[in-house]
C-alpha positions, -999 to 999 in steps of 0.1 A, spaced: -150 -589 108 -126 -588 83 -111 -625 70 -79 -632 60 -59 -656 42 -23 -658 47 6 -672 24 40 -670 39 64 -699 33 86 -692 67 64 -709 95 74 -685 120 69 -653 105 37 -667 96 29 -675 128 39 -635 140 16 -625 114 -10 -645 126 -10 -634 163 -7 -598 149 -39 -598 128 -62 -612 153 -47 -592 184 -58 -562 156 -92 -577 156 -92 -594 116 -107 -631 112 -75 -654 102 -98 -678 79 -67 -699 64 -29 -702 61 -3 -717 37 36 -717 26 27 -721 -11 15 -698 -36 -6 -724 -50 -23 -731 -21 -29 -699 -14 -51 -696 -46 -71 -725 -38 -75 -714 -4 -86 -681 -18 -113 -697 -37 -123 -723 -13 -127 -695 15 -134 -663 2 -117 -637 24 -116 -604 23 -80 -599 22 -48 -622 13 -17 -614 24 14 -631 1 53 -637 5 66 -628 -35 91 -662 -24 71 -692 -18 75 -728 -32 45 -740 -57 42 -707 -72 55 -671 -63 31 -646 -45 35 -627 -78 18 -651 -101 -7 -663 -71 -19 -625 -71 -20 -626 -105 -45 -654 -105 -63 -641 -76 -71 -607 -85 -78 -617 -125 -109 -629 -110 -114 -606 -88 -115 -628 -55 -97 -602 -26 -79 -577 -19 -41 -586 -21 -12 -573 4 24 -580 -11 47 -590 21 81 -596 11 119 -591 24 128 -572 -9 120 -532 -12 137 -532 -47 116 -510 -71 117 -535 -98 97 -560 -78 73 -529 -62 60 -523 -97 58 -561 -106 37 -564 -77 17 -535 -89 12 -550 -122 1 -582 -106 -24 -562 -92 -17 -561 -52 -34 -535 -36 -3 -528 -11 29 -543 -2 49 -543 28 89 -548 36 94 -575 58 108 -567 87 74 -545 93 61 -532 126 27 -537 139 17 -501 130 25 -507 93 5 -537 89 -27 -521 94 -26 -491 75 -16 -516 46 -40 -537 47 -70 -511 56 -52 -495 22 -55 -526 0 -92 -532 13 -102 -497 7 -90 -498 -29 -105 -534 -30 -139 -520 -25 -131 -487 -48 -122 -514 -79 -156 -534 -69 -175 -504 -68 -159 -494 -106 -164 -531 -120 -202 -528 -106 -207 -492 -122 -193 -503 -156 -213 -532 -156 -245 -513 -151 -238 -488 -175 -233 -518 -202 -259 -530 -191 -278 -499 -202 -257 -492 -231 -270 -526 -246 -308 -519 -236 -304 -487 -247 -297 -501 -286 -316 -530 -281 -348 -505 -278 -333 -481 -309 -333 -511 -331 -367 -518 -322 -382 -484 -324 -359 -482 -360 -380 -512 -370 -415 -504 -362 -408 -464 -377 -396 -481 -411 -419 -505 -410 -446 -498 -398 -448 -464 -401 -450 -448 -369 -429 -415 -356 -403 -419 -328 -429 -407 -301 -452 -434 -314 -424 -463 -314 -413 -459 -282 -451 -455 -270 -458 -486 -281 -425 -501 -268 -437 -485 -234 -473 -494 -229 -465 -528 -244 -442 -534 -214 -461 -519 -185 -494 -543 -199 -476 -575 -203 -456 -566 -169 -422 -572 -187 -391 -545 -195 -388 -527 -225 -359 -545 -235 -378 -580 -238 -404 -560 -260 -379 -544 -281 -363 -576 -287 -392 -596 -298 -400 -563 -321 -367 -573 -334 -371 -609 -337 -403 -603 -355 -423 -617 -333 -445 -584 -321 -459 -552 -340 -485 -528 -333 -521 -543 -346 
């Protein structure tokens, strides 16, 4: 089930919103009026989704979806009263996934929020991918350097470094990358 937080400074509105999402089957984990608490909250409960008035006292929605998806913590849905396009891009920018004018129907609620959560999980999926291939960028020079090393210094061709590199890893049951980088430390060469 999907959780949600919600931040939304007018009580009743909040409550509306409330009554909506779990009638529409989502988990209501938390509720606030204050941006601030909202990114405590946030942190504290870790929902899927937060749903933010841009108008709140402690701190705006804008800045408390700043904060909240800097680190990459939920999806955010923009709720507000003001359509202006100015405040549509700063919302954007702030990195909300979807925003919705206040007053909203029912059947605009969840298209928005199934939008933000879809491009939640598309970002996730990116950060994850770029992190792997990182990842393998660095092992990838980590075991270049080492096979650099043990060609100039020890003589071997780059078939024969990266032999060694290999067979060294599958015998001492470790990666490649921890063999390369105690070839590099100077702490291992071929006998």
């Amino acid at each position: 089930m999907t959780t949600v937080v919600i931040a939304e400074d007018e009580a009743i509105i909040r409550l509306d919103l409330r009554e909506t999402l779990v009638d529409e089957g989502y988990d209501v984990i938390g509720e606030t009026g204050r941006g601030d608490e909202a990114v405590e909250l946030v942190r504290k409960l870790q929902p899927d989704l937060v749903i933010l008035d841009i108008k709140m006292p402690g701190m705006g929605g804008l800045e408390a979806a700043r904060l909240i998806t800097e680190d990459r913590l939920a999806a955010v849905l923009i709720l507000t009263a003001f359509s202006q396009r100015d405040l549509i891009v700063q919302a954007r920018d702030a990195g909300a996934l979807a925003y919705l004018v206040k007053p909203f129907q029912r059947s605009d609620l969840v298209p928005a929020i199934e939008v933000a959560l879809g491009r939640f999980a598309e970002l996730r999926a990116l950060q994850e991918q770029s992190a792997d291939l990182e990842e393998r960028l660095a092992n990838r020079k980590l075991l270049d350097r080492g096979k650099g090393i043990l060609m100039d210094e020890c003589g071997l061709g780059e078939q024969d470094a990266f032999r060694f590199i290999q067979t060294t890893a599958m015998a001492e049951r470790t990666t490649m990358r921890q063999v390369a980088e105690r070839i590099i430390a100077g702490d291992l060469r071929p006998d």
